[in-house]
C-alpha positions as CSV (number, residue, x, y, z in Angstrom):
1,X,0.0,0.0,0.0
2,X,1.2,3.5,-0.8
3,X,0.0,6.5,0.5
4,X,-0.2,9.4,-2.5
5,X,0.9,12.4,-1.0
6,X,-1.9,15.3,-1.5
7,X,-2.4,18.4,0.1
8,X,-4.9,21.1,0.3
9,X,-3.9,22.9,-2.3
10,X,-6.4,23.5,-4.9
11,X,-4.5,22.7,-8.2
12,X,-1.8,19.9,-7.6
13,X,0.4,18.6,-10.5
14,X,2.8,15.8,-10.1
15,X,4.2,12.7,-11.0
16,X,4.4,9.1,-9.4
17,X,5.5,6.1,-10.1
18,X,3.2,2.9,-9.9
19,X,3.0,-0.6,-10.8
20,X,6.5,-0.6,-12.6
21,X,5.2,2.6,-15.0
22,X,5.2,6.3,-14.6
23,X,1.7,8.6,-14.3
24,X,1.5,12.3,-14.8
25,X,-1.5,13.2,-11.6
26,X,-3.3,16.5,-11.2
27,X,-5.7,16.5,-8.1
28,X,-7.8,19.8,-8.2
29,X,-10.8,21.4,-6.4
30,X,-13.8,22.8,-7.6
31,X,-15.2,25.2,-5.9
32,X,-18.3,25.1,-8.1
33,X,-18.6,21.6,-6.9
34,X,-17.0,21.9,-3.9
35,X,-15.7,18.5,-4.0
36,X,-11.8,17.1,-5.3
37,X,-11.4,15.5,-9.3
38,X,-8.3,13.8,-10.4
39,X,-6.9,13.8,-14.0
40,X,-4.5,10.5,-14.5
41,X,-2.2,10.5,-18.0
42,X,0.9,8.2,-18.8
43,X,3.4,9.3,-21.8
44,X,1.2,12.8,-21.9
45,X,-1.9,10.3,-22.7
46,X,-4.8,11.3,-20.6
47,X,-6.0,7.8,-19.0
48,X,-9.2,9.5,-16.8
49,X,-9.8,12.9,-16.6
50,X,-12.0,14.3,-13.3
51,X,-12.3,11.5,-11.0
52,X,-14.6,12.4,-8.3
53,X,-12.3,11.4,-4.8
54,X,-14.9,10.7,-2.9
55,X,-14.6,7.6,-0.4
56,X,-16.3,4.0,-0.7
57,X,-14.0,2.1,-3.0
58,X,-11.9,1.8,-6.5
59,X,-12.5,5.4,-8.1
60,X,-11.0,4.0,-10.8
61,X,-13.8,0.6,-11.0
62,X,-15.7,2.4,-13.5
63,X,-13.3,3.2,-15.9
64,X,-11.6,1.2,-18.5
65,X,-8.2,2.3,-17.2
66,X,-5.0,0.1,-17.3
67,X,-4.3,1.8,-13.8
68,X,-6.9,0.4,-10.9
69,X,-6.9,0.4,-7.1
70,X,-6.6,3.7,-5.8
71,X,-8.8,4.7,-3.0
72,X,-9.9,7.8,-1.0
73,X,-10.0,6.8,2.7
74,X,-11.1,9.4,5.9
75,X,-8.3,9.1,7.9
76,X,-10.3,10.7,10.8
77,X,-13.1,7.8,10.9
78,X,-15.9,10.8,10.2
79,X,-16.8,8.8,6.7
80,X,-17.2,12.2,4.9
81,X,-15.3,12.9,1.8
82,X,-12.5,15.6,1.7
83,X,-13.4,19.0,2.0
84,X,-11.3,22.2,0.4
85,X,-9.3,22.3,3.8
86,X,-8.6,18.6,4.7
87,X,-7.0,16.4,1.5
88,X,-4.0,15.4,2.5
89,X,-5.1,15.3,6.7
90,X,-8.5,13.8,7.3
91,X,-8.8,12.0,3.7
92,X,-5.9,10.6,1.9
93,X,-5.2,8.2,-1.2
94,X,-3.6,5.6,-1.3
95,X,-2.5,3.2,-4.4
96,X,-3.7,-0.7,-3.1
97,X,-2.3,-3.6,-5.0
98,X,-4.7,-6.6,-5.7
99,X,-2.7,-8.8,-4.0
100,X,-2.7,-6.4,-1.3
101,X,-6.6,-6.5,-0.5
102,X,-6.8,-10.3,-1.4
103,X,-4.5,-11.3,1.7
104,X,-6.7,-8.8,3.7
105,X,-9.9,-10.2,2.4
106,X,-8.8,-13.3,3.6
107,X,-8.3,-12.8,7.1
């Protein structure tokens, strides 16, 4: 499990490496909205463009992405989503590996 490293500043640009590849992230808020949207690219090839990061599960599930298991989790146990001031604090992302949640699942 890795933790993505966000922050509550409204327009975030970056670059991680996952599964053995590199992907270009930008995490923004909108204010309109009032709720956090990431764009995912690889090779300057937009993948998704504004996933909701809103907790429950795979954002990614519903996309025909080669990149899956990243999840929004409250931190703080108050299963709300992140607001403009706590991304990064109370919610956080984290990249989960299949493997990963099988040997939890199992338990």
């Amino acid at each position: 499990m890795l933790e993505i490293k966000l922050t509550s500043e409204p327009a975030q640009l970056f670059t991680i490496p996952l599964n053995g590849a590199s992907y270009g992230m930008r995490v923004i808020y909108n204010t309109r909205a009032k709720m956090w949207t990431i764009d995912i690219s690889r090779a300057g090839v937009d993948l998704v463009t504004g996933v909701p990061l809103i907790i429950g599960g795979d954002i990614l599930r519903p996309y025909p992405a080669e990149l899956s298991g990243l999840y929004v989790v409250n931190v703080a146990s108050t299963g709300l989503d992140a607001t403009a001031f706590n991304l990064g604090t109370d919610v956080k992302l984290y990249h989960i590996l299949p493997e990963e949640i099988a040997s939890v699942a199992s338990v």
